[in-house]
DRENLO-869385 format. One line per 10 residues: their letters; for each residue x, y, z of C-alpha. Coordinates in Angstrom, 3 decimals. Each point is the difference from the previous one (the first is absolute). Layout:
BEGIN
a = X/Y/Z ~ ... $
This chain:
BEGIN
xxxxxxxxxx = 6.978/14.803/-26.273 ~ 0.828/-4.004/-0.442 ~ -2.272/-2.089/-0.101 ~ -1.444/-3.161/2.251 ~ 2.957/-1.626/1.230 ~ -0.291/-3.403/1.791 ~ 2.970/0.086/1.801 ~ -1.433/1.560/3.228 ~ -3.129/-2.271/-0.132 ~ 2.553/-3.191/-0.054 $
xxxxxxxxxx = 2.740/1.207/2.102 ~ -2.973/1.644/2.690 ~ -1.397/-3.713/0.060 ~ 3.128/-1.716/0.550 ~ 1.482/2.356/2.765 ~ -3.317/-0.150/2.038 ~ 0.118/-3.865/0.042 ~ 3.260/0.220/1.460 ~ -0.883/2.409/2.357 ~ -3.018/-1.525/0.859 $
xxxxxxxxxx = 1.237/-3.258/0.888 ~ 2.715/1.624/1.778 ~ -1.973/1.512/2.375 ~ -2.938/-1.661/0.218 ~ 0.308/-1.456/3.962 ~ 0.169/3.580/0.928 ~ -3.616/0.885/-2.113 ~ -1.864/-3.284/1.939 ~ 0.883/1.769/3.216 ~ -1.296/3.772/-0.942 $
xxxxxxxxxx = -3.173/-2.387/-1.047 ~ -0.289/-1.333/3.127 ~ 0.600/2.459/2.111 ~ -2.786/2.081/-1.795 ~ -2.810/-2.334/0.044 ~ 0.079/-0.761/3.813 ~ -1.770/2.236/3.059 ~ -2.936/0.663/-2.200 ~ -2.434/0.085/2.875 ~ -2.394/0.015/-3.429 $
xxxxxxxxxx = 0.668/-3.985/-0.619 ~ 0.243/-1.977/2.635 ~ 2.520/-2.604/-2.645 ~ 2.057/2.832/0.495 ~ -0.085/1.255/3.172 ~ 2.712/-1.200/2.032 ~ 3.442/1.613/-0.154 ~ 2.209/-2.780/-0.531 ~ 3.225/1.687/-1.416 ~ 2.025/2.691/1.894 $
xxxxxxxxxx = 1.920/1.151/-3.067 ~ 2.199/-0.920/-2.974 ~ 2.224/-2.538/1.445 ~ -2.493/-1.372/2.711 ~ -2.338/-0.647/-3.325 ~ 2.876/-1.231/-1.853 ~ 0.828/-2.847/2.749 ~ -2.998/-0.855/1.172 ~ -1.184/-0.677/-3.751 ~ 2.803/-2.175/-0.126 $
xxxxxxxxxx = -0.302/-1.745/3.147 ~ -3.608/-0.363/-0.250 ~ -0.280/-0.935/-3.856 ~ 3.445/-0.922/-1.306 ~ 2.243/2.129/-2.361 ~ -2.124/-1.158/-3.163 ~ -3.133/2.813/1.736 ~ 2.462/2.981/-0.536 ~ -0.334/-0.435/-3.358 ~ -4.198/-0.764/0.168 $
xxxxxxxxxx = -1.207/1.676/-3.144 ~ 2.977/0.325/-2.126 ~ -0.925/-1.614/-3.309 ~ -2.848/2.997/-0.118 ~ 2.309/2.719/1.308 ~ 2.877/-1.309/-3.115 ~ -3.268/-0.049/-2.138 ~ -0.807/3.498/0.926 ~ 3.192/1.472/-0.170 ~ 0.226/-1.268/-3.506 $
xxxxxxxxxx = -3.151/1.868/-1.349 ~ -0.365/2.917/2.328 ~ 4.376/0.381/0.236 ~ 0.044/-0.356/-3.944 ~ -3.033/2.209/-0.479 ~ 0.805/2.722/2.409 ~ 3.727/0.675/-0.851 ~ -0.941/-0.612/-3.814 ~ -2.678/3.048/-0.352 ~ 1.789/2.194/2.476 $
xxxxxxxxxx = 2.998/-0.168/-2.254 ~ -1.779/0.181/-2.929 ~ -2.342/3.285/1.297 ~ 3.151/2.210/0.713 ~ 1.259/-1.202/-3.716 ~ -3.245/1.791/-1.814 ~ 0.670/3.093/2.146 ~ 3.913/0.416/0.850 ~ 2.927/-1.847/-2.141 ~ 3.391/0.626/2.756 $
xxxxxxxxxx = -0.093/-0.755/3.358 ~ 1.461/3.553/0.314 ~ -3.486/1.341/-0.546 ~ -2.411/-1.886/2.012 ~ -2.200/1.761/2.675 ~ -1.202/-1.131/3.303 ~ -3.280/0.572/-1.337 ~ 0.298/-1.798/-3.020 ~ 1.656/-2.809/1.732 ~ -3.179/-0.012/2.657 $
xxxxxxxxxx = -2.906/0.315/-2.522 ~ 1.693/-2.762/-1.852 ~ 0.588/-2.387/2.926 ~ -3.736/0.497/1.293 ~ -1.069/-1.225/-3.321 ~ 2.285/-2.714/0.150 ~ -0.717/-1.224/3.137 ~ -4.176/0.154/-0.214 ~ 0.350/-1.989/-3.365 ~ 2.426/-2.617/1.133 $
xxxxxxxxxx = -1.450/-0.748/3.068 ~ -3.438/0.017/-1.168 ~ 0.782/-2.760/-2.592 ~ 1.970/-2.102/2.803 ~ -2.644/0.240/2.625 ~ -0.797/-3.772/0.257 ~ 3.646/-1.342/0.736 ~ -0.368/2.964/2.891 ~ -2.988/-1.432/1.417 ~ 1.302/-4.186/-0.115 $
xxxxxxxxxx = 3.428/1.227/1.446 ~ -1.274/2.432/3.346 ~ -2.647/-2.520/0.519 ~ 2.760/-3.243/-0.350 ~ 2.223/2.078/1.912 ~ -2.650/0.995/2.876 ~ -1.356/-3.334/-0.068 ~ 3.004/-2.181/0.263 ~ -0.731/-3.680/0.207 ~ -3.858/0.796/-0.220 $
xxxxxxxxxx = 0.334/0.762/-3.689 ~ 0.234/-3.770/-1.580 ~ 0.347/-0.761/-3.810 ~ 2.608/1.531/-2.672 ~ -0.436/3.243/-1.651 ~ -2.476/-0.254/-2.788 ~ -2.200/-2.075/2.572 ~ -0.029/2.720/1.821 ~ -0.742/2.410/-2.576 ~ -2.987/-1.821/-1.119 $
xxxxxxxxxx = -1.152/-0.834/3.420 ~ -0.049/4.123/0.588 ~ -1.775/-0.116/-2.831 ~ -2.915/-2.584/0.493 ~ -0.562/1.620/3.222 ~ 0.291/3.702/-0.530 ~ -0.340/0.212/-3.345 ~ 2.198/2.540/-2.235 ~ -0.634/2.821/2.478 ~ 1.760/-2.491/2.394 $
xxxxxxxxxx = 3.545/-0.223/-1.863 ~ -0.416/3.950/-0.277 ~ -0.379/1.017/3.327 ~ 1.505/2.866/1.432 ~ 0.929/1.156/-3.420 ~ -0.640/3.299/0.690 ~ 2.312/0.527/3.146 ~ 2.595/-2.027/-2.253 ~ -0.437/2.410/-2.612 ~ 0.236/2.994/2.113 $
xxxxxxxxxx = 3.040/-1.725/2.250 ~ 1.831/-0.485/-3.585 ~ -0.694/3.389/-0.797 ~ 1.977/1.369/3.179 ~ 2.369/-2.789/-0.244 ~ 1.359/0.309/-3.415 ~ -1.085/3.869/-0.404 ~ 2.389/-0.049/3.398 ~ 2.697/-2.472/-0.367 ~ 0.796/0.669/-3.883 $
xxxxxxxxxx = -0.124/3.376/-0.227 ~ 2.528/0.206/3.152 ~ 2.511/-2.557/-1.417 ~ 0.214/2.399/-3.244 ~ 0.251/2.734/1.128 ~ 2.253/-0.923/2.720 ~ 2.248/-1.801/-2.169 ~ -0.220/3.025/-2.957 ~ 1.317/2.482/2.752 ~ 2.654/-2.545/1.357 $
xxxxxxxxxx = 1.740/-0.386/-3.740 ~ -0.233/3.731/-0.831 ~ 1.216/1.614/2.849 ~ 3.196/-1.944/-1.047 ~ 0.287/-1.751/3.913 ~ -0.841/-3.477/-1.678 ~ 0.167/-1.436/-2.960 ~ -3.299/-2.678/-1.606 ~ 1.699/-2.750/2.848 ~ -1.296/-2.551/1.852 $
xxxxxxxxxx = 0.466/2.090/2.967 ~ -2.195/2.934/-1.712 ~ -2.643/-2.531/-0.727 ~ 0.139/-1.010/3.611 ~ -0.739/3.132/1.561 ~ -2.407/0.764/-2.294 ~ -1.720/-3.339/0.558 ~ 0.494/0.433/3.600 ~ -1.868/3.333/0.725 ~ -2.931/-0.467/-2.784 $
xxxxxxxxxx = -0.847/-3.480/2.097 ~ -0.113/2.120/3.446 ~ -2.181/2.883/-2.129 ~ -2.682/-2.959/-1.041 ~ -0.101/-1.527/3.323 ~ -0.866/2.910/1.992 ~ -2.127/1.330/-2.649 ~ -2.442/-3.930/-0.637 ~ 0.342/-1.497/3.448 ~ -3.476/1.068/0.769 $
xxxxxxxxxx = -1.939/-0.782/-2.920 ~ 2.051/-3.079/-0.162 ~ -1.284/-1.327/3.135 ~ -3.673/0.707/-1.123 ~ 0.917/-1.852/-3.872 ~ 1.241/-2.798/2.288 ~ -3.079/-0.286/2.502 ~ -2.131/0.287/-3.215 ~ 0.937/-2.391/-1.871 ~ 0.337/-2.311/2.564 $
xxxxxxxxxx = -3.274/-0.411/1.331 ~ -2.195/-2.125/-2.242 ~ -4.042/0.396/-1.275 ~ -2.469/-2.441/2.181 ~ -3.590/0.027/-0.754 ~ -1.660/2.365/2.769 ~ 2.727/2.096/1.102 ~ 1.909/3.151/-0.595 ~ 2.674/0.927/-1.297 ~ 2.137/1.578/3.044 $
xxxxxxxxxx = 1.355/2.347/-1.799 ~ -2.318/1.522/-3.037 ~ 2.822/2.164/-1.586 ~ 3.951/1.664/0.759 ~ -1.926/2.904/1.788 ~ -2.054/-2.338/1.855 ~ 2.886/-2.125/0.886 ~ 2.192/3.040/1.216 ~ -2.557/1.587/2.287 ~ -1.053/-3.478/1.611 $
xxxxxxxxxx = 4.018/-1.492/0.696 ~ 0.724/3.859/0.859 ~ -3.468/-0.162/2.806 ~ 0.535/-2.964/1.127 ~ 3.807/-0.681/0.114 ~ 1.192/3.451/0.096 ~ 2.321/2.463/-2.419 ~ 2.774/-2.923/0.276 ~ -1.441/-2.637/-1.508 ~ 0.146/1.479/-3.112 $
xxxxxxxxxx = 3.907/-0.925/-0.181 ~ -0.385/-3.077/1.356 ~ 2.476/-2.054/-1.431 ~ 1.882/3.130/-1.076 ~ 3.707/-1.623/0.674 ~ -0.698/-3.108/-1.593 ~ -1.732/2.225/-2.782 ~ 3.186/2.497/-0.167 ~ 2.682/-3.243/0.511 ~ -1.710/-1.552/-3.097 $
xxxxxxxxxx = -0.478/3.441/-2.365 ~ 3.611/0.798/0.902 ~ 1.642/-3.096/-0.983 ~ -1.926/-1.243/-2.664 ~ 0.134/3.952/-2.102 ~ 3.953/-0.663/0.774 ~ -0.151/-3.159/-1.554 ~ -2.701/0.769/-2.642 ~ 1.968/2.895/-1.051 ~ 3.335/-1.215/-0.066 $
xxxxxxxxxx = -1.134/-2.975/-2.113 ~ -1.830/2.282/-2.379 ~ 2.752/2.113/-0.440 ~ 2.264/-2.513/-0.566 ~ -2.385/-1.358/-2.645 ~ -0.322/2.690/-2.019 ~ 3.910/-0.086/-0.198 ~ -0.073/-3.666/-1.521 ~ 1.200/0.600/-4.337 ~ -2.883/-0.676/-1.903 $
């Protein structure tokens, strides 16, 4: 067994930035097509967007091209803790078990993406509550990042730039104990049963179908993460959602099975592309003579 390498914690980083910014229009829509027809918040309740592309333009139209990319210096910010973090100790956890490729496990690969995922995301929770609520909020949200970040902070305190870390946590944990694991194992299988080679194209398809495996799997506590952390603490009233369960049952009761993969296309057009171009740029990376 090696030991800690830092290549996968710099290379992870860098890819997800790319990635990030590449698709980030596409993430603003799944945001806002999540947070409206809560009949819970009135803010909220109107349906406004239609889909994808009726979000896309109408954003546009409505609050010029710079709103598509609302929340983007806390979405880059995220990307490089929780991308560096995530892709670093998942790498690094197969290394203390397994040396080869050859003899990874889908098991191994899961338990070690789960742990990934919880830890990453639990450190980069902030930059996940400034960018859904700059992306939900559009124009409303005024100031740069870190006055935003201290203005959570003033008025909800540290539990305030934590919130919904818990459906976070447990939407990493499907996400990358999904989406890693299936790229893997996907692309392991591809190069030894001799039909492909380690390509670009082989890193496509395995990008492809691991992004499709984490959408299905988090759309529904994704919505839930996203109504969370959106709604904000006011002295004398409650929380509309107390916890993932909570927020499940409630959008489930009162908005049907459905609207649990709300935003599901914008969520499964943004997974898609940005693992194809997270992957591919990692790959590519790791190629790069040191």
């Amino acid at each position: 067994m090696s030991g800690l390498n830092w290549q996968p914690f710099l290379y992870g980083g860098l890819a997800s930035i790319v990635a990030e910014f590449g698709t980030f229009p596409i993430d603003l829509t799944k945001t806002r097509l999540q947070v409206q027809g809560q009949s819970t918040d009135v803010r909220y309740k109107e349906i406004r967007y239609r889909g994808m592309f009726h979000a896309l333009f109408r954003i546009y139209s409505e609050e010029g091209v710079r709103s598509l990319y609302s929340g983007i210096a806390p979405a880059l910010l995220r990307q490089a803790s929780y991308g560096t973090i995530k892709i670093g100790i998942y790498q690094s956890l197969k290394r203390l078990f397994v040396d080869r490729l050859e003899d990874e496990t889908m098991l191994l690969n899961v338990m070690c993406g789960v742990i990934s995922g919880v830890i990453s995301s639990s450190i980069a929770n902030p930059t996940d509550v400034l960018k859904i609520r700059m992306q939900a909020q559009g124009s409303l949200v005024q100031g740069g990042m870190i006055c935003n970040f201290i203005n959570i902070y003033q008025q909800e305190g540290t539990r305030g730039l934590w919130r919904g870390v818990v459906p976070t946590a447990q939407r990493a944990a499907i996400v990358v104990g999904v989406e890693l694991p299936v790229y893997d194992i996907t692309k392991k299988h591809l190069i030894m049963s001799g039909l492909m080679g380690d390509t670009v194209l082989t890193h496509f398809i395995s990008s492809f179908s691991c992004g499709l495996a984490g959408a299905i799997a988090s759309n529904p506590i994704d919505v839930v993460r996203t109504r969370i952390m959106n709604q904000r603490i006011v002295v004398g009233t409650l929380d509309l959602y107390k916890g993932t369960v909570d927020g499940l049952l409630k959008t489930w009761r009162s908005e049907g099975f459905f609207a649990l993969y709300k935003g599901f296309w914008p969520n499964w057009l943004r997974l898609g592309p940005w693992n194809i171009i997270f992957f591919i740029t990692y790959e590519q990376l790791k190629r790069i003579p040191l």
